[in-house]
C-alpha positions, 0 to 999 in steps of 0.5 A: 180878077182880083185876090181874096185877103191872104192870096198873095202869102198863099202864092208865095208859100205855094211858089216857095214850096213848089220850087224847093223840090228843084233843089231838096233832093240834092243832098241825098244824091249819094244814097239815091245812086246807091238805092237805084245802082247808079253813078254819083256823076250819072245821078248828078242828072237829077238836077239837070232833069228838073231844070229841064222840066222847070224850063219846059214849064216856063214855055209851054205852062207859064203862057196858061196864066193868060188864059186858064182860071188861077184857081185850076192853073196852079191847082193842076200844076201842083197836081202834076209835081206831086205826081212827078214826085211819087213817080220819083219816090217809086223809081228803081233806076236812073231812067224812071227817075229822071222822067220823074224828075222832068216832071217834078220840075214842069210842075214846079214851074208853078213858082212863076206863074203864082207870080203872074197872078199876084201881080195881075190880082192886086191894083197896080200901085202894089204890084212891086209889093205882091210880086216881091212877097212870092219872090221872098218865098220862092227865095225862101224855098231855094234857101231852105230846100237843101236843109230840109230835104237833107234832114228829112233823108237822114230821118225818113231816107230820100224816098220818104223825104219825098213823100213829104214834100208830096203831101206839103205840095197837095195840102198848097193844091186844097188851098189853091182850090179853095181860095183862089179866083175861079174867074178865067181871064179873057184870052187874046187868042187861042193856045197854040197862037199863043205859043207861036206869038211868043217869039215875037214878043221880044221883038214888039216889046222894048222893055221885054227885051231890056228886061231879058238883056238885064236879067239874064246878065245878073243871073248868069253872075248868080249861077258862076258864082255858085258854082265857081265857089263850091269848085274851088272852096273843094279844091287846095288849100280850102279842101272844104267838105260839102256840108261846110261849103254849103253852110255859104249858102245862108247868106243868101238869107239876106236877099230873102230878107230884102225883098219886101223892102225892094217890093215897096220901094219899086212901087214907091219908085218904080223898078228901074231905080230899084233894079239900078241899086240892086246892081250897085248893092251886088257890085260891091258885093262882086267887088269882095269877092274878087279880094279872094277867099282867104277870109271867110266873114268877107266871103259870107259878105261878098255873097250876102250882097251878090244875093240880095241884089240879084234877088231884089232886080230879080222882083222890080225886073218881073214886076216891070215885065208885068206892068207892060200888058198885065193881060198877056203877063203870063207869055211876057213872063214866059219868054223871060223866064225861059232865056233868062234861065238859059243865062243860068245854064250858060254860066254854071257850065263856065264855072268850072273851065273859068276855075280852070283857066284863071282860078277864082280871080277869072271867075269872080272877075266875070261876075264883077263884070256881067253885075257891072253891064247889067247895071250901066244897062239899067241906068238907060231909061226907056224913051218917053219915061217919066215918073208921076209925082206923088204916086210912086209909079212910072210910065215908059214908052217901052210898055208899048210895042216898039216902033218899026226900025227904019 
């Protein structure tokens, strides 16, 4: 199976459409628990409700990607966060609104199997390069989500913001259809196999499981971080509001902008160098962070860095992942996904108790710490590793099943 000219910038714009509806409601979550009768805190479980979908979709959808053309997998899939959002644009109370929004986040899942099929689409040398460019939209569409969607409920209310995005989501499902392959990849065994084998995987594969290890390390910094600084910007003697505390969220703007160069240095150099820098870069990062939040260009900065180095390992670590069997990328990338989102979870609860407990020095202190692991782990090559002159590629022992322990 191969892209047409222009399949990999369709994915990434499907990816990063899709995975802003995760994210675009937020900012009208006042006027939403007004419209349906609901608590602000009790409406607060929107967003665990699409992250809950989001993950569901990972285990149960992503694994399709093996065994469904592209073409119907991600036309279907964006069928679905459609419906989820009309469902979510018609709800009267919290109950169907949440249904709606576990469904909103199945569908959104999209995002990384729009991955899968860049990277199993384009020859081998430019894999880094096409999963790079749906990281950046699927980035993009993160950066861009709580501004648009704010702006589209000051002017349309959150139920016509809604219905935006659920044309935008069909108008990226046309597009699908037409242009992506039609051709069904050849399955390795029937679904519910599939399913089942899943677990096995981590342990058949040493660089499945190192690449979780990592990952879930760096996201897991990603997610504290977050969350620990709207905690405490919103706390004495910041007292930030909502919107000047979101304005912290363009830095990451330069993890969006560093992708395709992180994309085209993994293929020149394969992903773990590219991971091991991206760890440096976010180091350093972590490292202002923990000077305090006092000065607000070094806070800017601290996060910059903290996001464009997860962003980039982000891209090399699922380039890797799929360079193991680009035949079962869909499962492989599946399982990771799904712990590797889990780690996020883990560490936007421990935001708040670490503010709590420590204040900002405990929290950053444990970013610093998750991003410094992370990076000494990326630093052990894989046994039998060894780069191919001149090409740019590596090949590692670990791309195939791990040998018994004795």
């Amino acid at each position: 199976m191969s892209l047409r000219r222009g399949g990999v910038a369709l994915l990434a714009c499907t990816a990063g459409i899709a995975l802003a509806n995760n994210y675009a409601v937020q900012p009208a979550l006042g006027d939403v628990a007004r419209d349906t009768g609901t608590s602000v805190a009790a409406v607060g479980l929107v967003t665990t409700a699409a992250l809950a979908g989001c993950i569901a979709g990972f285990a149960l959808l992503l694994p399709l990607a093996d065994r469904t053309a592209p073409r119907r997998l991600v036309t279907g899939q964006l069928a679905l966060l459609a419906a989820g959002l009309l469902l979510a644009s018609a709800a009267d109370g919290l109950g169907p609104l949440l249904v709606a929004y576990a469904v909103v986040g199945a569908g959104a899942s999209v995002s990384a199997g729009a991955s899968t099929i860049a990277g199993r689409g384009v020859p081998g040398e430019r894999r880094g390069a096409a999963v790079a460019l749906v990281a950046a939209g699927m980035s993009a569409g993160i950066l861009l989500s709580r501004l648009v969607g704010g702006a589209l409920a000051d002017t349309l209310g959150w139920r016509g913001m809604l219905l935006v995005f659920a044309g935008l989501v069909l108008l990226c499902a046309a597009g699908a259809w037409l242009w992506l392959p039609g051709e069904r990849p050849t399955p390795t065994g029937s679904y519910l196999a599939t399913l089942t084998a899943l677990p096995g995987l981590l342990r058949r594969y040493r660089t499945l499981r190192r690449a979780v290890v990592s990952g879930s390390l760096w996201y897991f910094a990603f997610s504290l971080v977050w969350v620990a600084l709207t905690v405490r910007l919103a706390q004495p003697p910041y007292a930030l509001d909502a919107a000047a505390i979101g304005l912290y969220s363009l830095a990451g703007a330069l993890g969006f902008a560093a992708l395709p160069v992180a994309g085209r240095l993994g293929d020149r150099f394969g992903p773990r160098a590219v991971i091991c820098a991206s760890m440096g870069v976010a180091g350093i990062g972590a490292a202002l962070l923990c000077t305090g939040l006092d000065t607000p260009a070094v806070t800017a900065a601290g996060l910059a860095l903290v996001d464009a180095g997860c962003f980039t390992a982000q891209a090399a670590n699922q380039a890797r992942i799929l360079g193991v069997d680009p035949r079962r990328g869909g499962s492989l990338s599946g399982v990771y996904l799904l712990l590797y989102f889990l780690a996020g979870v883990v560490g936007s609860a421990l935001a708040a108790p670490l503010i709590e407990a420590g204040g900002w020095p405990a929290a950053s202190g444990a970013v610093l710490g998750a991003l410094l692991l992370a990076g000494l782990l990326a630093l052990r090559r894989d046994p039998g590793e060894r780069r191919t002159v001149g090409l740019g590629t590596r090949k590692t022992a670990g791309t195939h099943p791990s040998r018994p322990s004795s």
